[in-house]
N, C-alpha and C positions, 0 to 999 in steps of 0.2 A: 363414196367410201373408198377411201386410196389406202393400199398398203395394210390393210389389217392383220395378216398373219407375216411375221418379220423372228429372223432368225440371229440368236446372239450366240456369239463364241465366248466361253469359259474356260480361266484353267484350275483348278484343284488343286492341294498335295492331298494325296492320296491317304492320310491318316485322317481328313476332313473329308463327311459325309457331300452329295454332292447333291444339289434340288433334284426334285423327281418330280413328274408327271403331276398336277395339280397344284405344286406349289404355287405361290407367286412370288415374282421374282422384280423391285424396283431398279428401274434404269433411267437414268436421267428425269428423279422426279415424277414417274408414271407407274402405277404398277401393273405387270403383264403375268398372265398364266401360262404355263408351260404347257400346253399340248400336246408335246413328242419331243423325240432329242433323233435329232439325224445322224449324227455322225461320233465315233466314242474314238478317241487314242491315247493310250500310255507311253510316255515318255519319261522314261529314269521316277525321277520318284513324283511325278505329275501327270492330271488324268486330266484328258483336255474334251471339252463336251461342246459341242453345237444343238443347241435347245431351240424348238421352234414356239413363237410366243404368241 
């Protein structure tokens, strides 16, 4: 089992709700559940989220 927990960067506009914790989230055809978000930053009018999957 190689790789199971992998981490994807998002960006937002900030008037658009953003995945949480349990969602799941399709990427290239897979779907993944969000476990945690590592890292948060706003930038002007964009909210930019590293989601651990």
């Amino acid at each position: 089992m190689k790789h199971i927990i992998k981490s994807i960067k998002k960006t937002y506009n900030l008037y658009k709700q953003p995945l949480q914790i349990g969602d799941l989230l399709e990427f290239k055809q897979t779907n993944w559940i969000i476990i945690g978000i590592e890292a948060v930053a706003i930038t002007y009018s964009q909210l930019d989220l590293e989601e651990t999957e």
